[in-house]
N, C-alpha and C positions, 0 to 999 in steps of 0.2 A: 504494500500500500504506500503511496506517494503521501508527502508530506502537504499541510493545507500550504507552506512555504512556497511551493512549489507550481501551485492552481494559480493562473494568470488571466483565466476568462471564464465565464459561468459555464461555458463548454468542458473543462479541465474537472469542474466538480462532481466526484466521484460517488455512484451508489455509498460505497464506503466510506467517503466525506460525510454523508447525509446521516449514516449512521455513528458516527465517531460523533458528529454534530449533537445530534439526539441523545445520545447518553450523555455528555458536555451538559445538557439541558436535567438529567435528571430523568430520562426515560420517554415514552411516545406519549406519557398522560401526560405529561410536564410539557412537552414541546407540543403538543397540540390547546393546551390552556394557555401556552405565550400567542398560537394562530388565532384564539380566539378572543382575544384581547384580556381574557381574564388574570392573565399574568406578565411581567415585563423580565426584558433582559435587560442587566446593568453589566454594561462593560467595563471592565479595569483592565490596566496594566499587570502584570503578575511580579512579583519581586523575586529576582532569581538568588535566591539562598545559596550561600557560599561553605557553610558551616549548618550541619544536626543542630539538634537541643544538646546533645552528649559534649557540644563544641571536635566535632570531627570531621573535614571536611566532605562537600560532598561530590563525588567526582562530576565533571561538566564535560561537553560532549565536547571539548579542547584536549582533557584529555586522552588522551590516546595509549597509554603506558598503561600497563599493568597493574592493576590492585584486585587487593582481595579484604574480607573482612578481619577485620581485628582478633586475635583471639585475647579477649577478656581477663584471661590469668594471666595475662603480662600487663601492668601497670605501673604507671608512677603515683607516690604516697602525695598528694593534695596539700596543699600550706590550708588549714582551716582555722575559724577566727578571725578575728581582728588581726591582723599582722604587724608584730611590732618591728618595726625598723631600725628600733637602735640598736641590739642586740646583731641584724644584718648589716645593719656599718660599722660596727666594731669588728666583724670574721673581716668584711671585705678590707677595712685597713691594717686588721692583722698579714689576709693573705697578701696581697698586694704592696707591702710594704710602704704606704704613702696615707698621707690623710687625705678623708676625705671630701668632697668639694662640695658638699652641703649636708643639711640639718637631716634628722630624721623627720623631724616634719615637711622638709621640702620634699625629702624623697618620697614620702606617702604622698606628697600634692603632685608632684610628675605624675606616680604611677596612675593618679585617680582621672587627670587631666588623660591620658594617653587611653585609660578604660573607656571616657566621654565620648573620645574622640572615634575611638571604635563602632563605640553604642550606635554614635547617629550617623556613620559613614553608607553612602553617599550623603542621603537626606535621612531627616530624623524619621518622616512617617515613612519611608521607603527604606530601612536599615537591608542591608545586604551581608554583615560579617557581623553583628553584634552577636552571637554565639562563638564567637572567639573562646574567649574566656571563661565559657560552660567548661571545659575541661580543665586539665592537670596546666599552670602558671604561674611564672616566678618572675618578683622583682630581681632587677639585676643593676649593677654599673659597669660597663666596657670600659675599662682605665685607658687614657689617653696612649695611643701609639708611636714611636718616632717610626720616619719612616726606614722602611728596606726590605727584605726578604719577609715574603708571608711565614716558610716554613722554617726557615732560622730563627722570626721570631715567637712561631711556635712553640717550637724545641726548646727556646733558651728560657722563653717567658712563662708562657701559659703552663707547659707539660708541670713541669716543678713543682708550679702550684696546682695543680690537677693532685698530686701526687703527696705534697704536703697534706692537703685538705683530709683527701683519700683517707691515708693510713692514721691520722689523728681520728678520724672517724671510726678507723676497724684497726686498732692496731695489729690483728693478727692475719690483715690480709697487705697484700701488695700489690703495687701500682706497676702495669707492661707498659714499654713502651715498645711494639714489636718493629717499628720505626723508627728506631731511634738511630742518627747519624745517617739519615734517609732521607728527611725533609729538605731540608735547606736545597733552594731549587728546585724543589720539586713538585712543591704545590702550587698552583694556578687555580685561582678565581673563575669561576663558569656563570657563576648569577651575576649581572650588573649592581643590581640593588645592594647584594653585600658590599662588589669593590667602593660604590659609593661609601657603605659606611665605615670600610674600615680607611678612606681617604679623609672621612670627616674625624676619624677620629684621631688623626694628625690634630687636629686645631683642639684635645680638648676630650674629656670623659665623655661617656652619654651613656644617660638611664632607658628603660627600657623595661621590657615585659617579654621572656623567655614564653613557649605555650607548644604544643604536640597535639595537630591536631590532625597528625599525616600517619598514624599506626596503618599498617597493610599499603602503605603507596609503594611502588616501586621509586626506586631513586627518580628514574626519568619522569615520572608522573607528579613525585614532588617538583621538580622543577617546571614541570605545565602548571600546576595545578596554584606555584607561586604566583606566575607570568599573571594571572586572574586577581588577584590583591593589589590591593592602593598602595602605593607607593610608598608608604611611610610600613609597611610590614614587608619586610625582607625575607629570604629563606637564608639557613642558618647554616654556618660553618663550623670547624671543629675551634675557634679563636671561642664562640658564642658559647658554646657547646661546653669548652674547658671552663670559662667562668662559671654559667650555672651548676655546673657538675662541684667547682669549688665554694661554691655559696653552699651547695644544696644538695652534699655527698647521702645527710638520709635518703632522701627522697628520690635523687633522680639515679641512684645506681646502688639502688640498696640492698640485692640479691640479685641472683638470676631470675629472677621473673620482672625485673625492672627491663622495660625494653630496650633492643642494642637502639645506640642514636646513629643517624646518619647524619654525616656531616656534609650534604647535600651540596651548597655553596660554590665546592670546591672539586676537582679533579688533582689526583697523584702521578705522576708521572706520563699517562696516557689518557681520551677520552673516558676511556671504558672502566677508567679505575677511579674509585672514592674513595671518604677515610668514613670512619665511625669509633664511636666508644663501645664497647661493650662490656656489662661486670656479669658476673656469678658470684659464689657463694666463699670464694677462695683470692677473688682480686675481679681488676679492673684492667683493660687494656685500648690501648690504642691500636688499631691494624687497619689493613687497607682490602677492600671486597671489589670483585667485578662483579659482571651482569648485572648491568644498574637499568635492566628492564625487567626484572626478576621483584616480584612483590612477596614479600613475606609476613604475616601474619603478625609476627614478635618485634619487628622493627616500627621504627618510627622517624619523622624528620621533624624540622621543627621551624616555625615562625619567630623571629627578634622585631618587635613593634615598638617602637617611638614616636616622640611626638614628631 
């Protein structure tokens, strides 16, 4: 059956338009009570939802890549409550080594502003992504970058602390890094949105809101499936990836059933290769996967949204 996109003259309209019509109406009582003036049709625009209620996305006919359903025993543990933030700028100037560049009340006022700002994107009565944040989401601060190598400053920066954080959290497990003295050079930026942010973040911190709402995408599909988000929500790299994992070692790698992350964003040596975190029950590591049109169930990718 041809699509009604597709019909360009009332000759083109199909037996099977008339009936896909008719049920659109609520059946042949309903469509014959609109012929006979006893009922009307009100036509709207439909709002194409981006995001479940679960905050999951939901794939769109852009994407083309591979997915599959989630499976539900792999999750990340939820920040619930009120959230206090000063207890999260205290980790983050410990991990980080630097103070930090505002209050804990400013940081709740970023994050609530950047929540707002989701809520009513495009328009307030037309929202399109306000289920963002129905799922698993964490405040974060990306520490200012100088510039140079993405994978060098990987390796030298983030890993460390990845690894700090880590083992202070489990002391009886340990941090892989199965890349290590592999980076430098070797990672290459694939999403634009990310090189934007990590160019801006030459000039300066920026706050943000970590969020997963790609479990079962295939890597290529998270990266369609970004392409469709407003410009201020990025897909996420392992730079993104390595902070919240150091903010937030309960929650986002706390056993093996916490889902491996892809660190979408970015390409390892070749097209065809990405990085990801993965932990189990024994440690956490860094490694690099192919078949990034391969959807799996237990993975996940991830959204960085700011204002």
């Amino acid at each position: 059956m041809s699509f009604l996109k597709d019909v360009e003259k009332v000759e083109d309209f199909s037996v099977a338009h008339l009936i896909a019509l008719v049920n659109k109406c609520g059946g042949l009582n309903e469509a014959m009570a609109v012929l006979r003036g006893e009922k009307k049709i009100t036509l709207e625009d439909v709002i194409r939802l981006l995001l479940d209620k679960n905050g999951r996305c939901i794939p769109q006919e852009e994407v083309t890549e591979n997915v599959c359903d989630p499976d539900t025993d792999y999750y990340f543990d939820r920040l619930t409550g009120d959230v206090d933030y000063a207890p999260i700028l205290l980790s983050w100037e410990k991990l980080f080594n630097r103070e930090a560049v505002l209050t804990p009340d400013e940081f709740k006022s970023h994050i609530k502003a950047i929540k707002h700002r989701v809520a009513i994107w495009p328009t307030a009565d037309k929202p399109q992504i306000a289920n963002l944040f129905a799922g698993p989401h964490f405040p974060v601060i990306l520490p200012q970058l100088s510039q140079g190598d993405y994978g060098r400053i990987l390796e030298s920066t983030f890993l460390p602390v990845v690894e700090s954080a880590y083992t202070e959290s489990y002391p009886d497990r340990k941090f892989f890094n199965h890349r290590a003295g592999e980076l430098a050079g070797q990672v290459t930026i694939v999403d634009d949105r990310h090189a934007k942010l990590i160019k801006d973040l030459e000039s300066g911190p920026i706050v943000g809101v970590i969020c997963y709402p790609l479990q079962g995408f295939s890597v290529e599909a998270q990266r369609q499936m970004a392409n469709l988000m407003p410009d201020f929500v990025s897909l996420s790299g392992p730079i993104e990836e390595a902070v919240a994992t150091a903010m937030f070692p309960k929650h986002l790698v706390r056993d093996v059933n916490t889902p491996v992350q892809h660190c979408s964003a970015v390409k390892w040596h070749d097209s065809g290769v990405s990085l990801y975190f993965s932990a189990n029950n024994t440690g956490l590591a860094l490694n690099f996967h192919g078949s990034l049109g391969g959807a799996h169930d237990f993975c996940s990718g991830a959204f960085f949204v700011r204002w």
